[in-house]
C-alpha positions as CSV (number, residue, x, y, z in Angstrom):
1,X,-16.0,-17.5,9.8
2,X,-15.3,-19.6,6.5
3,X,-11.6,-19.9,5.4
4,X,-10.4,-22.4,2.7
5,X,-9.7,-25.8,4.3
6,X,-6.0,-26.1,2.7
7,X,-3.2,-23.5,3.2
8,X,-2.3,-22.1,-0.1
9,X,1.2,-21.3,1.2
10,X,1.9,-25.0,2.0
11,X,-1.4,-26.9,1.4
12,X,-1.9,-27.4,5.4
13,X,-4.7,-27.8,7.2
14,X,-6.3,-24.1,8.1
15,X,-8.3,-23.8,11.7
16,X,-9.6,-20.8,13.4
17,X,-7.9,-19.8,15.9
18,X,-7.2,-16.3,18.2
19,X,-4.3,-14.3,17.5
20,X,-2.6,-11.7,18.6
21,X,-1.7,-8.8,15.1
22,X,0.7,-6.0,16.2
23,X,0.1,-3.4,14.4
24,X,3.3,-0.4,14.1
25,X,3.1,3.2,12.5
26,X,5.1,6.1,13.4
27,X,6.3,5.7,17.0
28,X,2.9,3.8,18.2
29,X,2.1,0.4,18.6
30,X,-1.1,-1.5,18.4
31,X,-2.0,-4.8,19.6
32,X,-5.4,-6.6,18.7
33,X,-6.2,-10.1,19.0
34,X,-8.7,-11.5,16.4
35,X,-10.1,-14.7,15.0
36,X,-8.1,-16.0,12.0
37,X,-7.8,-18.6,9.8
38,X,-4.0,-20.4,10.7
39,X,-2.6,-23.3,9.0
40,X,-1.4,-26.2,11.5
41,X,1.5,-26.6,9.5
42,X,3.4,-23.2,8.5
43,X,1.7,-21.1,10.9
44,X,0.4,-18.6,7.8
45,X,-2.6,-16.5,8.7
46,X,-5.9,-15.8,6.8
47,X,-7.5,-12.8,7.7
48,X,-11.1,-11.8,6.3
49,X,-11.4,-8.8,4.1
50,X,-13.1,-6.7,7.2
51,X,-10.1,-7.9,9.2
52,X,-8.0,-6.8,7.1
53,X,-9.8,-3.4,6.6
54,X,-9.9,-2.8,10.9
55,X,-5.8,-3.5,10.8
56,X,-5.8,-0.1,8.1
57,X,-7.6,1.7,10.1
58,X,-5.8,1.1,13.3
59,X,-2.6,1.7,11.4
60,X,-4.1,5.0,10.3
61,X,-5.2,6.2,13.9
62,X,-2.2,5.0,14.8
63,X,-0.4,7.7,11.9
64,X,-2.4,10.3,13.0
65,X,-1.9,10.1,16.6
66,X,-5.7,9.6,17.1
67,X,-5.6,7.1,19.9
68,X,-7.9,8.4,21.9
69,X,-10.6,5.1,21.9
70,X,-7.2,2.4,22.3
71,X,-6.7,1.2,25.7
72,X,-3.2,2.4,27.1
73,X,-1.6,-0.6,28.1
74,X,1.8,0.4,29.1
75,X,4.9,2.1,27.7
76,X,8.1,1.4,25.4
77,X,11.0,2.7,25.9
78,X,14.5,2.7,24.1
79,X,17.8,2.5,25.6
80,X,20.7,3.4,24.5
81,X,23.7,1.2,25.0
């Protein structure tokens, strides 16, 4: 993938690297790990238009309860104190 080779948050220097998004809507919680564009200095991310595209889509499963091709991974729970 081709990102810009200066962060335009801080003017850094931008590698590729893995990450890991989370992704929240309603009471669900996604969690993908994708090649992005990171700056060594700030930490901001550059994600590609498609990229950016998949996380809306998740987020809209995710809205519609429609999880049926996600891997279950675990469960969250709250706790009242």
């Amino acid at each position: 993938m081709d990102y810009v080779e200066q962060c335009p948050h801080c003017g850094g220097v931008i590698v590729e690297k893995a990450v890991k998004e989370v992704i929240h809507s309603g009471t669900n919680t996604a969690f993908l790990t994708v090649t992005a564009g990171v700056c060594l200095h700030c930490g901001e991310r550059l994600y590609t238009p498609a990229l950016i595209k998949r996380f809306e889509q998740v987020e809209v499963q995710l809205k519609h309860q429609d999880t049926r091709t996600f891997q279950k991974v675990g469960e969250t729970f709250q706790v009242v104190a």
